[in-house]
Short mmCIF file of the C-alpha atoms (twelve columns), coordinates in Angstrom:
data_MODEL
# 
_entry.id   MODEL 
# 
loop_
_atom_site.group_PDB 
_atom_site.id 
_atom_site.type_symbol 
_atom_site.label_atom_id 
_atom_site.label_alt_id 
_atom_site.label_comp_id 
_atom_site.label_asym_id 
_atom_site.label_seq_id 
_atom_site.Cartn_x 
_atom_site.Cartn_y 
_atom_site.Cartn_z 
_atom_site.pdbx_PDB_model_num 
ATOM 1   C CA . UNK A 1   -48.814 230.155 -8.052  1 
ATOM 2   C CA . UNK A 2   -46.792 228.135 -5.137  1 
ATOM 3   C CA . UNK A 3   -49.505 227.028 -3.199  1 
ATOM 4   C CA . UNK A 4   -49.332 223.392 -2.960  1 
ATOM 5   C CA . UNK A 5   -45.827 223.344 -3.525  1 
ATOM 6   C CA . UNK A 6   -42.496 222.712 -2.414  1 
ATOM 7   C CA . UNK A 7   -39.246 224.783 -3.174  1 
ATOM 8   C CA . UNK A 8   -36.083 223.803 -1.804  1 
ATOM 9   C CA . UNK A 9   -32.466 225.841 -2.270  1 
ATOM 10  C CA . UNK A 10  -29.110 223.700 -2.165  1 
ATOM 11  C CA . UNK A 11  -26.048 225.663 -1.384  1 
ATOM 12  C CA . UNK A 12  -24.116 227.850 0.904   1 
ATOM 13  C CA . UNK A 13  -24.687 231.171 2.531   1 
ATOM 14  C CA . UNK A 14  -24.914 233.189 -0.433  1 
ATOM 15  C CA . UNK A 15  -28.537 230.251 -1.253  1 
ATOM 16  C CA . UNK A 16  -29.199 230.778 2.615   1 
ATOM 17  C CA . UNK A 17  -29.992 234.944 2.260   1 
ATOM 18  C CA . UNK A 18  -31.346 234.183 -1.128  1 
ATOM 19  C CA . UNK A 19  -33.674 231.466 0.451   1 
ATOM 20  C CA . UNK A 20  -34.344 234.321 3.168   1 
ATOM 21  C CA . UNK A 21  -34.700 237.262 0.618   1 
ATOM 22  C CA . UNK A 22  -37.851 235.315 -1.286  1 
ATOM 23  C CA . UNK A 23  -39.502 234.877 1.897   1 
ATOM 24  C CA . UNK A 24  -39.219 238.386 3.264   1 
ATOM 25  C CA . UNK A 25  -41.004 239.099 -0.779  1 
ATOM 26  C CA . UNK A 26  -43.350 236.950 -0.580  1 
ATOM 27  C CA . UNK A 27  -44.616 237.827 3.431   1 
ATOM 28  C CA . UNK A 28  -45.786 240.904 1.629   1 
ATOM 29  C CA . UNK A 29  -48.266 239.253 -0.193  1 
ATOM 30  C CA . UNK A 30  -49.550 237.064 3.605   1 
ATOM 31  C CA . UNK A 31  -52.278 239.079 5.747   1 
ATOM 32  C CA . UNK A 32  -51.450 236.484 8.852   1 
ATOM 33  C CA . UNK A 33  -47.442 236.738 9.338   1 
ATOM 34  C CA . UNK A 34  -48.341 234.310 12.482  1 
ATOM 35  C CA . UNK A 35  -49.030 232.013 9.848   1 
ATOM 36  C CA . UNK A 36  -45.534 231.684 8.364   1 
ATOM 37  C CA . UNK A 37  -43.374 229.578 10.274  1 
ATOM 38  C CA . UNK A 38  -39.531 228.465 10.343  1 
ATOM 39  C CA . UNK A 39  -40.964 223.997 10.856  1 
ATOM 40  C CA . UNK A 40  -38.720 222.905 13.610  1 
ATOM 41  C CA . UNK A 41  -38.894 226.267 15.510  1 
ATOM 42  C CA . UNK A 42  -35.365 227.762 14.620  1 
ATOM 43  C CA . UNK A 43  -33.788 230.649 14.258  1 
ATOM 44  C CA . UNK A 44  -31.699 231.036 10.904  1 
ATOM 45  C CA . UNK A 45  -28.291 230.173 11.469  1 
ATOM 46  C CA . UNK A 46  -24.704 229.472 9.702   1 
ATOM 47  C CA . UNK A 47  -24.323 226.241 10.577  1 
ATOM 48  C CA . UNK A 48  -27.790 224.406 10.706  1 
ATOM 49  C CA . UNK A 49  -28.299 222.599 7.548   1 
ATOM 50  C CA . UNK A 50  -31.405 222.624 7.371   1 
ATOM 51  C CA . UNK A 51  -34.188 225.505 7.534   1 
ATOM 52  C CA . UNK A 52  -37.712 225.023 6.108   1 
ATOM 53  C CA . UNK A 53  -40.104 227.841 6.441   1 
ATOM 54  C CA . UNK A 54  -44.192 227.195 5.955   1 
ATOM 55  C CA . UNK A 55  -46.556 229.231 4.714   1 
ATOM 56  C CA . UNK A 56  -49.343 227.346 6.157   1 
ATOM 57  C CA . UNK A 57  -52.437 229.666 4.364   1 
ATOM 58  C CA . UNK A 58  -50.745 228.715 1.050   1 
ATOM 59  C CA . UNK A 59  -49.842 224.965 2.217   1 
ATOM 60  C CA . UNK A 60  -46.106 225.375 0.556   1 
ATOM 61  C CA . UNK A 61  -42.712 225.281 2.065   1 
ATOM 62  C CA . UNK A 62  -39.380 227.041 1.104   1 
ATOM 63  C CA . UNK A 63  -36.277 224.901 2.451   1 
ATOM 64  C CA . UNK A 64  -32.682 225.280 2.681   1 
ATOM 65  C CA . UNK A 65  -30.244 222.636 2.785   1 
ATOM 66  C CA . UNK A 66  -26.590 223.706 3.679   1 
ATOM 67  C CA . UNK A 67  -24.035 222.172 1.524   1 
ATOM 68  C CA . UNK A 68  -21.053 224.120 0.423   1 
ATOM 69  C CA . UNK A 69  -19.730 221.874 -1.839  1 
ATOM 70  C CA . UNK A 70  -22.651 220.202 -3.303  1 
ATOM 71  C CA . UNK A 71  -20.402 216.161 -2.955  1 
ATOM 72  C CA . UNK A 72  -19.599 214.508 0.164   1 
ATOM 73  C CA . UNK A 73  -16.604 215.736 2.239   1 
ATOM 74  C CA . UNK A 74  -14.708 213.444 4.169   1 
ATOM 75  C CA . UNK A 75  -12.069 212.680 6.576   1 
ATOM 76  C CA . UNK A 76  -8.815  211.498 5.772   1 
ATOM 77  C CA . UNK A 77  -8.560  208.488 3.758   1 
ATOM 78  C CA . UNK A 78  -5.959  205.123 4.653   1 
ATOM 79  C CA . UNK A 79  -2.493  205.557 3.307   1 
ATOM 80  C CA . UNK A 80  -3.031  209.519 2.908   1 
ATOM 81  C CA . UNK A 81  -0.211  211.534 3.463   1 
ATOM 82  C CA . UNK A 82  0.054   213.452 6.247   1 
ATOM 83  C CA . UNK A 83  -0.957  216.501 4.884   1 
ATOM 84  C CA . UNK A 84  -4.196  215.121 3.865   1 
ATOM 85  C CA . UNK A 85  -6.542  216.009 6.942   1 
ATOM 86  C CA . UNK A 86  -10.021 215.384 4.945   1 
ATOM 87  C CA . UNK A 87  -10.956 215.848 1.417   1 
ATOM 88  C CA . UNK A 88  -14.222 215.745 -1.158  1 
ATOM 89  C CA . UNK A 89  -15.248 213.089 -2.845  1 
ATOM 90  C CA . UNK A 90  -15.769 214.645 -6.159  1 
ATOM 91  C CA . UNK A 91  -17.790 211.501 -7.822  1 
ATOM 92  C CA . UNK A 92  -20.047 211.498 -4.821  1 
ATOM 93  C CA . UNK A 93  -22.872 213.866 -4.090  1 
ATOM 94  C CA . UNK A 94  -23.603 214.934 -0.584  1 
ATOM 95  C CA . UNK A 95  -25.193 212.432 2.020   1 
ATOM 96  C CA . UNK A 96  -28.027 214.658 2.452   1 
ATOM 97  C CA . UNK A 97  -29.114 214.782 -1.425  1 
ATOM 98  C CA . UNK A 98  -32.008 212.537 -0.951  1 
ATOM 99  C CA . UNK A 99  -33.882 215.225 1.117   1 
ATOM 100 C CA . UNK A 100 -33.610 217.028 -2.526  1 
ATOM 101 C CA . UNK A 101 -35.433 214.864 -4.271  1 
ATOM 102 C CA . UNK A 102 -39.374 215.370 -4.116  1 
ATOM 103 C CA . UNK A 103 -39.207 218.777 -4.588  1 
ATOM 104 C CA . UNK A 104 -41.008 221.080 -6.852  1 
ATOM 105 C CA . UNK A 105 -38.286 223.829 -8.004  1 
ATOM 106 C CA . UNK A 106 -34.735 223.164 -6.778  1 
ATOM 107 C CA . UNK A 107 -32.508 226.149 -7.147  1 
ATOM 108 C CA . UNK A 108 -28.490 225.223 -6.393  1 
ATOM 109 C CA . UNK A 109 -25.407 226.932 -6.029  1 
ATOM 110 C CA . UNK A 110 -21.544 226.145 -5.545  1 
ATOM 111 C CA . UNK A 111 -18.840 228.413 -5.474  1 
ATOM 112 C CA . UNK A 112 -17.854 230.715 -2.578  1 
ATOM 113 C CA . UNK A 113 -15.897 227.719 -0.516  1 
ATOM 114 C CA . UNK A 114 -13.921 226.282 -3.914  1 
ATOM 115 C CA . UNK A 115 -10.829 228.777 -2.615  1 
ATOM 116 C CA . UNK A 116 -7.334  227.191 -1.169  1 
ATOM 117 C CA . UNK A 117 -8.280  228.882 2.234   1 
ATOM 118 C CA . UNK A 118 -11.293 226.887 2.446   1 
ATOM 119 C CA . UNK A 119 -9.505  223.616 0.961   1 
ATOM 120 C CA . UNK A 120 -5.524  223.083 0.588   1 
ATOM 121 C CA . UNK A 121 -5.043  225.708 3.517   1 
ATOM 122 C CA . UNK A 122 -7.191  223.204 6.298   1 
ATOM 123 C CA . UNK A 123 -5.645  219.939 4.745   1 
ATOM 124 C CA . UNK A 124 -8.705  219.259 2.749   1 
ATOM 125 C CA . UNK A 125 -8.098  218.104 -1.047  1 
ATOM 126 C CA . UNK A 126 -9.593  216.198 -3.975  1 
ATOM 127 C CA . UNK A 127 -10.481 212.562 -3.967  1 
ATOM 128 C CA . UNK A 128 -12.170 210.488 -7.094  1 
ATOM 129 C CA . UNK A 129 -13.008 206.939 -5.959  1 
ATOM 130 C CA . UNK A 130 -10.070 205.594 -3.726  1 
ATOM 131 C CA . UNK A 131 -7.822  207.966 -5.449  1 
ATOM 132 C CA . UNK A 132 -6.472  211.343 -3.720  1 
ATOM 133 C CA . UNK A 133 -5.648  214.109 -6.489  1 
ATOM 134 C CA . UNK A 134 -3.036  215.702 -4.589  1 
ATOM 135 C CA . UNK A 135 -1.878  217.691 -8.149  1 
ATOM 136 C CA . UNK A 136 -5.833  218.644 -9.145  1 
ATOM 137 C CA . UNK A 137 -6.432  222.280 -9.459  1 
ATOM 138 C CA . UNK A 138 -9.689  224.069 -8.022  1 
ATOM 139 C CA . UNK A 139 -11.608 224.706 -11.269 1 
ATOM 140 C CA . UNK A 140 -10.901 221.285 -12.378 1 
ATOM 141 C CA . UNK A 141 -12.241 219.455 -9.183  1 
ATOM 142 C CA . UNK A 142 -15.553 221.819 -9.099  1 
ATOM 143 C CA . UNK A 143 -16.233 220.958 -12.988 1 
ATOM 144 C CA . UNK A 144 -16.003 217.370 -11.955 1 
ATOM 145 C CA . UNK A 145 -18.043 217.926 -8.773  1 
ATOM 146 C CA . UNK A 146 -20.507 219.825 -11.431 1 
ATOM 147 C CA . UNK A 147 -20.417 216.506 -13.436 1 
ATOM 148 C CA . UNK A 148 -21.745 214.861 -10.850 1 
ATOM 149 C CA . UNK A 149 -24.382 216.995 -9.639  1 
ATOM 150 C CA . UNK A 150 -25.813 216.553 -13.496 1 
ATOM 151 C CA . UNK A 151 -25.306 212.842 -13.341 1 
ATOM 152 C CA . UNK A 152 -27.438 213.067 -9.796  1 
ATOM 153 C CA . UNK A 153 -30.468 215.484 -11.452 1 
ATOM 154 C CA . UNK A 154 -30.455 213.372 -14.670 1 
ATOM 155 C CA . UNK A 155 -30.577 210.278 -12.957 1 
ATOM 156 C CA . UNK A 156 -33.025 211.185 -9.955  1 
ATOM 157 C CA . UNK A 157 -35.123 214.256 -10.826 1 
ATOM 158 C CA . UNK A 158 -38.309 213.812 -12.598 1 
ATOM 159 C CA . UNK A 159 -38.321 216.668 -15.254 1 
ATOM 160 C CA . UNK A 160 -41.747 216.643 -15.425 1 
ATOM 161 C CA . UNK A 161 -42.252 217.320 -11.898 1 
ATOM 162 C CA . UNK A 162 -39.294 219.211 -10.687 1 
ATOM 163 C CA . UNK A 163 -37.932 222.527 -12.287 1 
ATOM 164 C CA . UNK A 164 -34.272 222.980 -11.609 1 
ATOM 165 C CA . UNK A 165 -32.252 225.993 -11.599 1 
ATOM 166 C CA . UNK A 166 -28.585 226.891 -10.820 1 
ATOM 167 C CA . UNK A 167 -27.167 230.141 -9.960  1 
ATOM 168 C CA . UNK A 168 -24.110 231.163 -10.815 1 
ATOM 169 C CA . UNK A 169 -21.253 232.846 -8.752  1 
ATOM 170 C CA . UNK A 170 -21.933 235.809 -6.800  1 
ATOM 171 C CA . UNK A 171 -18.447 237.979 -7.028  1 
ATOM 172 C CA . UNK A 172 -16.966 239.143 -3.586  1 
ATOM 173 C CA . UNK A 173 -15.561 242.774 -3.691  1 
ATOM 174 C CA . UNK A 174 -12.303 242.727 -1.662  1 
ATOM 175 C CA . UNK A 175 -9.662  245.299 -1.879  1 
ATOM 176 C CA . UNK A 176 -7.258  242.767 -1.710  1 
ATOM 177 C CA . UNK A 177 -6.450  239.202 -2.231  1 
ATOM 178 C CA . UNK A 178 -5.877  239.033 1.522   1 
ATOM 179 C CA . UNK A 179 -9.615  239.796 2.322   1 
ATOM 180 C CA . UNK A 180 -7.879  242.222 4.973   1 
ATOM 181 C CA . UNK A 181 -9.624  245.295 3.175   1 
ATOM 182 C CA . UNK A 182 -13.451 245.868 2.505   1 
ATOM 183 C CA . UNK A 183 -14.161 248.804 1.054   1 
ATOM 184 C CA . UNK A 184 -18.347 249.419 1.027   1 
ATOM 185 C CA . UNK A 185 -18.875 252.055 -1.249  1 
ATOM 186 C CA . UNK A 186 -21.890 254.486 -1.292  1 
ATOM 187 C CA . UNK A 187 -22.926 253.593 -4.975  1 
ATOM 188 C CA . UNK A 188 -22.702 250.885 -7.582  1 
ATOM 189 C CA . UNK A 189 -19.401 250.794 -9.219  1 
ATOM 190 C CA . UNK A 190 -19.290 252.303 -12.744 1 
ATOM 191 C CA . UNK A 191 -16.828 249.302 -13.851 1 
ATOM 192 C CA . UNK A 192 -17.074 245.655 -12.977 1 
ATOM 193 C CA . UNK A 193 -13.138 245.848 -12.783 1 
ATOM 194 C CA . UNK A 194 -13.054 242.037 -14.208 1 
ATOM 195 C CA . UNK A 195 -15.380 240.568 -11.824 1 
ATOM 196 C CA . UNK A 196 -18.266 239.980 -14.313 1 
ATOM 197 C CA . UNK A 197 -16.172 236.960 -15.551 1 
ATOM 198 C CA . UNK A 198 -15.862 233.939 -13.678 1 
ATOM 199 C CA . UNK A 199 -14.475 230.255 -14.188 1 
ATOM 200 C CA . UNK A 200 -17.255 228.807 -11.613 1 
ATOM 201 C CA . UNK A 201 -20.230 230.375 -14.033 1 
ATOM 202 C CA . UNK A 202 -18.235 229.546 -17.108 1 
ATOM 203 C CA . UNK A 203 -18.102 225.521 -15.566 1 
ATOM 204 C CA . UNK A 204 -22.038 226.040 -15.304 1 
ATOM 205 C CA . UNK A 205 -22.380 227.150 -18.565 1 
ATOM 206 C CA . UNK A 206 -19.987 224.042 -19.666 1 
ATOM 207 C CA . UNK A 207 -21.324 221.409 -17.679 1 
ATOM 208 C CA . UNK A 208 -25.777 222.462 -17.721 1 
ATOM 209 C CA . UNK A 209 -25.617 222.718 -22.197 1 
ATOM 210 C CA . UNK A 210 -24.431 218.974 -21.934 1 
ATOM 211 C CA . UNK A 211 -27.043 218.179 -20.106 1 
ATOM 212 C CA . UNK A 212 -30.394 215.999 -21.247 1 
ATOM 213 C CA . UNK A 213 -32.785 217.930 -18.239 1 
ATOM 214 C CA . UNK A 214 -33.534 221.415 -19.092 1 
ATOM 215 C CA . UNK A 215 -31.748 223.858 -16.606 1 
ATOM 216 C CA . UNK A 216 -32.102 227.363 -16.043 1 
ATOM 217 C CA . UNK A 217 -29.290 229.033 -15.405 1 
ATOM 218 C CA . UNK A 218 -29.964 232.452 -13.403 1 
ATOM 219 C CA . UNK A 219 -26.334 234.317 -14.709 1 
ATOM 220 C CA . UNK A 220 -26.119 236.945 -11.580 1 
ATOM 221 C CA . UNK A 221 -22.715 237.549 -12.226 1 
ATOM 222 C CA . UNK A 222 -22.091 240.298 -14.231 1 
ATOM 223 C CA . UNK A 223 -25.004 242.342 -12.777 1 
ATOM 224 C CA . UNK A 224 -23.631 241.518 -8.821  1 
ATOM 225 C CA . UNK A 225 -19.853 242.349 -10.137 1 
ATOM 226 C CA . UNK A 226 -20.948 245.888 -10.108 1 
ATOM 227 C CA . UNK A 227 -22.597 246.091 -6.476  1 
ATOM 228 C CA . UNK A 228 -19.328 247.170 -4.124  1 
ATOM 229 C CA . UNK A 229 -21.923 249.045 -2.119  1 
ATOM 230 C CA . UNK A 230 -24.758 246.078 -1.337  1 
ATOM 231 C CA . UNK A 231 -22.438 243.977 0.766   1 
ATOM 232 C CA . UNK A 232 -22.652 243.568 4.843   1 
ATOM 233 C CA . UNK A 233 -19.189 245.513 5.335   1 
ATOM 234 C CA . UNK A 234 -19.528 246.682 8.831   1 
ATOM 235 C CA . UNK A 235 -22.916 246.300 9.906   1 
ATOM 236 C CA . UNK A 236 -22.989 242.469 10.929  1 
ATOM 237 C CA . UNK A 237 -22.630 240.589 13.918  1 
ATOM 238 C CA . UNK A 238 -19.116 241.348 14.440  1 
ATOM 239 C CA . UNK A 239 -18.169 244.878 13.628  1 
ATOM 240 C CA . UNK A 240 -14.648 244.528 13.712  1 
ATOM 241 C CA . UNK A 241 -14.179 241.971 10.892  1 
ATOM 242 C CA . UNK A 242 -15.336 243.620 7.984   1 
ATOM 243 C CA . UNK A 243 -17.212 241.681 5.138   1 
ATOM 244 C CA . UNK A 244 -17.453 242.088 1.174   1 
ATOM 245 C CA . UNK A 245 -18.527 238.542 0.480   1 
ATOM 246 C CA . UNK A 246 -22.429 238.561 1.698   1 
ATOM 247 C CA . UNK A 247 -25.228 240.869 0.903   1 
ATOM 248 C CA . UNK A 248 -27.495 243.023 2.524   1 
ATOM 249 C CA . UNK A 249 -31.136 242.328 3.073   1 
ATOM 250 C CA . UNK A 250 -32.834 244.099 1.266   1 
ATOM 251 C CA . UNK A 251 -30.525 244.450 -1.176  1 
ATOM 252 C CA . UNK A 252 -29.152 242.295 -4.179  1 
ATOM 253 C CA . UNK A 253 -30.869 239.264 -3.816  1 
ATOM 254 C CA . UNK A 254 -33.998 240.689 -4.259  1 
ATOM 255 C CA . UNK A 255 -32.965 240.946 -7.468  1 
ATOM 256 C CA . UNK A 256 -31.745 237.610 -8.141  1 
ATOM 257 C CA . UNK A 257 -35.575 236.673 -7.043  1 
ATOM 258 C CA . UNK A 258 -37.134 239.184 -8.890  1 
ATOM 259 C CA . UNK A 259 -35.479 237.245 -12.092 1 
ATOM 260 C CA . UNK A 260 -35.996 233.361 -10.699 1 
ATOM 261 C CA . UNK A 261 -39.990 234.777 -10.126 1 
ATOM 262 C CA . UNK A 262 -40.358 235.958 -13.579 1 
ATOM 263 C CA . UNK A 263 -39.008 232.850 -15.461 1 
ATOM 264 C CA . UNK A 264 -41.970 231.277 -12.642 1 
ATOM 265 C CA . UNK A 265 -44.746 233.854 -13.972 1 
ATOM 266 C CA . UNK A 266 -43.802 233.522 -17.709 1 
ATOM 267 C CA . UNK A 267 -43.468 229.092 -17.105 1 
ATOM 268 C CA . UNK A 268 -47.016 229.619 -15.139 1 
ATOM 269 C CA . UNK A 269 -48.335 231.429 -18.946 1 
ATOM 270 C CA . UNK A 270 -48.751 234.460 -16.054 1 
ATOM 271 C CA . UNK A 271 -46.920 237.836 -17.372 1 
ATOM 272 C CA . UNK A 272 -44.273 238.419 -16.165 1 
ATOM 273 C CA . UNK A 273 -43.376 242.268 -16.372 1 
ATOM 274 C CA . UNK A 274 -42.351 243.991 -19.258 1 
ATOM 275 C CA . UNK A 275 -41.869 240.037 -20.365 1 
ATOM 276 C CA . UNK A 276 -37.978 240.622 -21.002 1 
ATOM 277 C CA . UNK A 277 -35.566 237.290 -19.812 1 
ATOM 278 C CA . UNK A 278 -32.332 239.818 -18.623 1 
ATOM 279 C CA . UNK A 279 -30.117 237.345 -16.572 1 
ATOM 280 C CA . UNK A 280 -31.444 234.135 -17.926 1 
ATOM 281 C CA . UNK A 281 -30.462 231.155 -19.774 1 
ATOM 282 C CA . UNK A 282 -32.353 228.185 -20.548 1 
ATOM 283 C CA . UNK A 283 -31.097 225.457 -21.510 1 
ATOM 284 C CA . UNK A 284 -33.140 222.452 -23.077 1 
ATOM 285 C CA . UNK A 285 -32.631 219.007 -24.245 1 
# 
């Protein structure tokens, strides 16, 4: 079904082990692991920005392009005040978007780095044209950035080529607001203790049924809400700091592919299961 073609994930680290996740599924179905290949010869980091695995014995590619924000973030403008160290330029979509563009599925995500410790708390804050928005709130500015990331696929992306999908906000399970306190528990939590809502998804939702190009939405929100016990916690790099943001592999994301590969088998006329669409929503012109 991919061979031949090219499918490239926009986003931040929660994208990056969901990038990783459907290659480690689909190596199962490769006889030669040799020939699967990260294209520049590295090893997957935080920072790079881009990764692009091959698997040469299908001729496809599945790519990774690190941007957090989805627009361009920049340093501080003339005339800022001082406070004002960089900010994002809401009305403009990141430099690197171009690389997006020729692709056959694109699969995006925004949502983990729209918090003030990621933004107000490092001097970064909201700029439309020459204008800082020193007063804008956090779910305003991302439903603008949102704006124009569906200016930028209804302008660029050739809907009969491309399929594009966006995935909604993967819910962190901190004990407190602090993010001192990560709690991994042994089994799925029997509530979702509020996290199945969020205002990023609802912007998604919001922005994608306005749109002309049909978007599939993959909603993981309320099915991740529950999963307290699929995050890192303790076993990562760094013992000591605790973390209830990212997932285990294999864990949860799996599951976010299984659902992104059966919209793929029932859009290929393949069948896809038992055929059901759980955590989807399509959205057409």
């Amino acid at each position: 079904m991919l061979r031949d073609k090219r499918i490239v994930f926009v986003g931040d680290s929660m994208s990056r082990t969901q990038w990783e996740s459907l290659i480690c599924l689909l190596m199962t179905g490769v006889e030669d692991k040799k020939s699967v290949y990260e294209v520049n010869g590295n090893k997957i980091t935080k920072r790079i920005r881009f990764l692009g695995v091959r698997f040469a014995s299908f001729n496809f590619t599945i790519e990774f392009f690190r941007s957090v924000f989805l627009v361009q973030h920049g340093w501080m403008p003339r005339h800022a005040p001082k406070r004002v160290r960089s900010t994002l330029k809401l009305d403009k979509l990141d430099d690197i978007s171009n690389e997006w563009i020729n692709a056959d599925i694109l699969i995006f995500n925004s949502g983990q780095w729209w918090v003030p410790g990621k933004l107000f708390e490092t001097g970064c804050y909201f700029q439309i044209g020459n204008s800082v928005k020193l007063g804008m709130s956090i779910p305003a500015a991302y439903k603008t950035a949102l704006s124009t990331w569906a200016s930028w696929v209804e302008d660029t992306i050739d809907a009969n080529r491309t399929l594009v999908f966006f995935r909604t906000f993967e819910p962190s399970h901190w004990s407190e607001k602090t993010r001192r306190f990560c709690n991994v528990t042994q089994n799925p939590l029997l509530e979702t203790e509020g996290r199945d809502q969020s205002i990023f998804s609802e912007s998604v939702f919001d922005v994608v049924k306005n749109m002309t190009v049909p978007i599939t939405i993959l909603q993981v929100t309320p099915m991740s809400a529950f999963r307290r016990d699929a995050h890192v916690g303790r076993w990562s790099d760094n013992p000591l700091v605790p973390d209830c943001s990212h997932w285990c592999l294999p864990g949860l994301p799996d599951v976010w592919n299984e659902i992104f590969l059966s919209y793929l088998l029932s859009d290929y006329g393949l069948p896809a299961g038992n055929g059901k669409q759980d955590g989807m929503s399509k959205y057409h012109d």
